[in-house]
C-alpha positions in Angstrom: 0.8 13.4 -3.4 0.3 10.2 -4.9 2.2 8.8 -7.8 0.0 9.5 -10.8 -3.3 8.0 -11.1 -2.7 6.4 -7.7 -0.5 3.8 -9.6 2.8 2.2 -8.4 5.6 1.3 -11.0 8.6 -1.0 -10.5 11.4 -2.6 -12.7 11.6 -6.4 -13.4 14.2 -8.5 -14.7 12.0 -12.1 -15.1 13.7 -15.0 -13.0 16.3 -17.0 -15.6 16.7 -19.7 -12.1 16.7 -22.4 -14.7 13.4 -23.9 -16.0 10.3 -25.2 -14.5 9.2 -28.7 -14.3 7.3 -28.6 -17.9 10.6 -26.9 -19.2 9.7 -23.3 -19.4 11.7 -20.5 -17.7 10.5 -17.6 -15.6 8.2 -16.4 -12.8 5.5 -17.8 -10.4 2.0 -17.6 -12.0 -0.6 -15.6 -9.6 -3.5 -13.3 -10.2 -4.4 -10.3 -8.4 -7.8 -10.0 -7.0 -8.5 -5.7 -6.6 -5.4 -4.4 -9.2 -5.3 -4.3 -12.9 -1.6 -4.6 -14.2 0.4 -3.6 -17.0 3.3 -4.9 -18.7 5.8 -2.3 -20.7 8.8 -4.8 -22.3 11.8 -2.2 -22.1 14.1 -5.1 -23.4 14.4 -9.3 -24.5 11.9 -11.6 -25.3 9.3 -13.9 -23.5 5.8 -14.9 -23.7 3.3 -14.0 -21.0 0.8 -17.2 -20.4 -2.5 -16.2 -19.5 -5.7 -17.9 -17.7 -9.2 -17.3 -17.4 -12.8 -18.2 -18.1 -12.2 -18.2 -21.5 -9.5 -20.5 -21.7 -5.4 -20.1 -21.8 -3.5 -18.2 -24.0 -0.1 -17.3 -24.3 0.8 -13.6 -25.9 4.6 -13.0 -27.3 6.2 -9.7 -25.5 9.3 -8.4 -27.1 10.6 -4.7 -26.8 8.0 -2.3 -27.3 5.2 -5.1 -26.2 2.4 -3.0 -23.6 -0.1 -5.8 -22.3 -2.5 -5.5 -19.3 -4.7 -7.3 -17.7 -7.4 -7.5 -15.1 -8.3 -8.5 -12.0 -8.5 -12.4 -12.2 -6.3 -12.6 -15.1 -3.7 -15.9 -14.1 -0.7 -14.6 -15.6 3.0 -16.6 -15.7 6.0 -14.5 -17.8 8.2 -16.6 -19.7 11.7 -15.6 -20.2 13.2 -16.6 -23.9 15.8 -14.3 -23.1 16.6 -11.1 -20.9 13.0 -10.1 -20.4 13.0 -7.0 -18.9 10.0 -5.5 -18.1 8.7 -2.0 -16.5 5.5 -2.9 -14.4 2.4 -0.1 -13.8 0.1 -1.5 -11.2 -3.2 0.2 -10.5 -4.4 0.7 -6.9 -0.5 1.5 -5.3 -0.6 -0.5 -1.6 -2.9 -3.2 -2.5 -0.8 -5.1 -4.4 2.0 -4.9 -1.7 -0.6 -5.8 0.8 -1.2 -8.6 -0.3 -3.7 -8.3 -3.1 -2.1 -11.3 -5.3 -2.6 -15.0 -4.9 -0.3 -17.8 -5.9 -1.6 -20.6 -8.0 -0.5 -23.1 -5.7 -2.3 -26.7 -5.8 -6.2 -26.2 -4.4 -5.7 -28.5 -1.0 -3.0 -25.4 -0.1 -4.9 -22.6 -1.5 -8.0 -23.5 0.8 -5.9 -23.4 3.8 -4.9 -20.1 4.9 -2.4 -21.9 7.0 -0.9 -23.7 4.4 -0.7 -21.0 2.1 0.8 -18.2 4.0 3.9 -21.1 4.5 4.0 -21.9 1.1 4.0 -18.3 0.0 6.2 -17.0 3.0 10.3 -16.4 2.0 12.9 -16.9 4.8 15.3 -14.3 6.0 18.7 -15.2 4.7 21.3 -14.8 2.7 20.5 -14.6 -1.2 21.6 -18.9 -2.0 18.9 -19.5 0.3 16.1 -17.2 -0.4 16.9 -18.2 -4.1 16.2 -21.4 -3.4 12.5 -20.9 -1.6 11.7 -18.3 -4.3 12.3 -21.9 -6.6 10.2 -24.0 -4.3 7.8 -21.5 -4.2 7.8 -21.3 -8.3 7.6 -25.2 -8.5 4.9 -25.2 -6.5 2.3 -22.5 -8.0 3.3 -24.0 -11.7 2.3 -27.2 -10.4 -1.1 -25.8 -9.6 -1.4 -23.4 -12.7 -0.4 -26.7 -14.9 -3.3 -28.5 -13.6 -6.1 -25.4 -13.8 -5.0 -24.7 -18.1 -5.0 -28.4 -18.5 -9.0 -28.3 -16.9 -10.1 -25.1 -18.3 -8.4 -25.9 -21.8 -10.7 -29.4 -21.9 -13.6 -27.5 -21.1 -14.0 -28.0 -17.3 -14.0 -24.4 -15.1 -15.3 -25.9 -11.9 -11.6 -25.9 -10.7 -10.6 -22.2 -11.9 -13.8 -21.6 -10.1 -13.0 -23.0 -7.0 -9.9 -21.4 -7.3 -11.2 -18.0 -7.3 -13.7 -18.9 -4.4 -10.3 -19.6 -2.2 -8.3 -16.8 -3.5 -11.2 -14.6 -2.3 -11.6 -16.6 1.4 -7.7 -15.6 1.4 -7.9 -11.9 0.9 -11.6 -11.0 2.3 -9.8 -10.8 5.9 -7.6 -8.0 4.5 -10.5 -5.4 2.3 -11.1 -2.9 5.7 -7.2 -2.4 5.4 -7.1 -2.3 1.5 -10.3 0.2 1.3 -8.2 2.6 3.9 -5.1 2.4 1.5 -7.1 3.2 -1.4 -9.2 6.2 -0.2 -5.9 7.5 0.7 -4.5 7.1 -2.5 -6.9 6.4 -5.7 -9.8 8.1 -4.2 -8.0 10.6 -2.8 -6.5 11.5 -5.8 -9.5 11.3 -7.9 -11.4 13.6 -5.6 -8.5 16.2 -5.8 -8.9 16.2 -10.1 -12.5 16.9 -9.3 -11.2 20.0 -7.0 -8.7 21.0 -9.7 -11.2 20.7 -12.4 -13.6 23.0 -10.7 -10.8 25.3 -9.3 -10.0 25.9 -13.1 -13.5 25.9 -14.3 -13.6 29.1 -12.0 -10.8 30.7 -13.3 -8.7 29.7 -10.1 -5.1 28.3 -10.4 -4.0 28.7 -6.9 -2.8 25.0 -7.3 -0.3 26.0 -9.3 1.5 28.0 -6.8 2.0 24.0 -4.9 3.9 22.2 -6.9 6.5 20.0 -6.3 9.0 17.8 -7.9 9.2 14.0 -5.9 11.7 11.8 -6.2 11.2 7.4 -5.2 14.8 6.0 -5.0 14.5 2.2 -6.0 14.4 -0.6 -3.6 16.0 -4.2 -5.0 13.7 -7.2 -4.0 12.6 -10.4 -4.9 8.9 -10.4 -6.6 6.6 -13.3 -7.5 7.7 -13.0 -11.3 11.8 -12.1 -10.8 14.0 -9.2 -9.2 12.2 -5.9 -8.8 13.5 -2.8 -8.3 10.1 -1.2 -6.7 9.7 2.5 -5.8 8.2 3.2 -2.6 5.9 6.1 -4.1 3.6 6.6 -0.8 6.5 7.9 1.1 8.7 9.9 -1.9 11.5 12.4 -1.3 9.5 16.1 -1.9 11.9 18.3 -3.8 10.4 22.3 -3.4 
């Protein structure tokens, strides 16, 4: 059984690397092209930065702060200061799939080639990854810089064009993603119905199946700082 809702949840500590070229610490803006995502501040401050059709905006996240946001959404987290933030992602599997897309500059975006190198990080020890995950930071700033300062004059032909190249990016993965989420979402969904109609009928065999599951967390490095992900299609079944 799924996690619930067929969502994934992780732990992240935003990256304090030092700041970006236009002085501001923290992750590497991206969007997400299938998953909505939500933001649950457990601790610090920050500022989550924010791109769409209608324009950038910036929204303050402190302790207690929930924010989420949909598919599309550009979104950078700023760190003023220990931001710590639990992260509930819809559709669990896409998003490690593959599902986001970096904001780097629109000549690298439109090459798959040139993206997947841009994007990749090196096997290594931590000084060295640390140092691509900053390069890689740099990089998709420099891009999301130049799509607020075009969408904030009024001109959305370039966030356009960048969603026209994130979806060339992904479109080679959605056979793959729509297996991982009839397994999951669907899958889930289709067993409420069941359970709903079980009870409607006065059935509660399901009871009689439960089971407590357990997702040990697993430290990695994410677009917007250090996770600590659970792997919640493979959990430890306790009955």
């Amino acid at each position: 059984m799924t996690f619930p809702g067929g969502t994934s949840v992780s732990r992240l500590s935003v990256y304090a690397l030092g700041a970006c070229s236009d002085g501001l610490e923290g992750g590497t803006p991206h969007l997400h092209t299938a998953s909505t995502e939500a933001y649950v501040v457990v601790g610090g401050r920050g500022a989550l930065r924010t791109l769409d059709l209608n324009g950038p905006r910036e929204t303050e996240l402190r302790a207690g702060s929930t924010v989420w946001f949909t598919p599309g959404t550009i979104h950078r987290a700023v760190n003023h200061g220990g931001l710590e933030v639990m992260v509930v992602m819809s559709n669990a599997g896409l998003p490690e799939a593959g599902d986001a897309v970096m904001t780097f500059p629109p000549e690298i975006v439109a090459d798959p080639e040139r993206y997947a190198e841009a994007a990749a990080l090196p096997d290594g020890p931590p000084e060295v990854v640390e140092a691509a995950v900053v390069r890689r930071r740099e990089l998709a700033v420099e891009g999301f810089l130049r799509l607020s300062g075009s969408t904030a004059r009024g001109d959305l032909d370039p966030l356009r064009s960048f969603y026209d190249s994130a979806v060339a990016l992904v479109r080679p993965r959605v056979a793959r993603w729509r297996e991982i989420w009839e397994d999951t979402v669907a899958r889930e969904a289709r067993r409420t119905a069941a359970v709903l109609d079980a009870l409607g009928d006065g059935d509660g065999a399901h009871l009689g199946e439960s089971a407590l599951m357990e997702s040990p967390p697993q430290e990695r490095w994410g677009m917007c700082g250090h996770l600590r992900a659970h792997d919640v299609a493979h959990p430890t079944v306790h009955t």
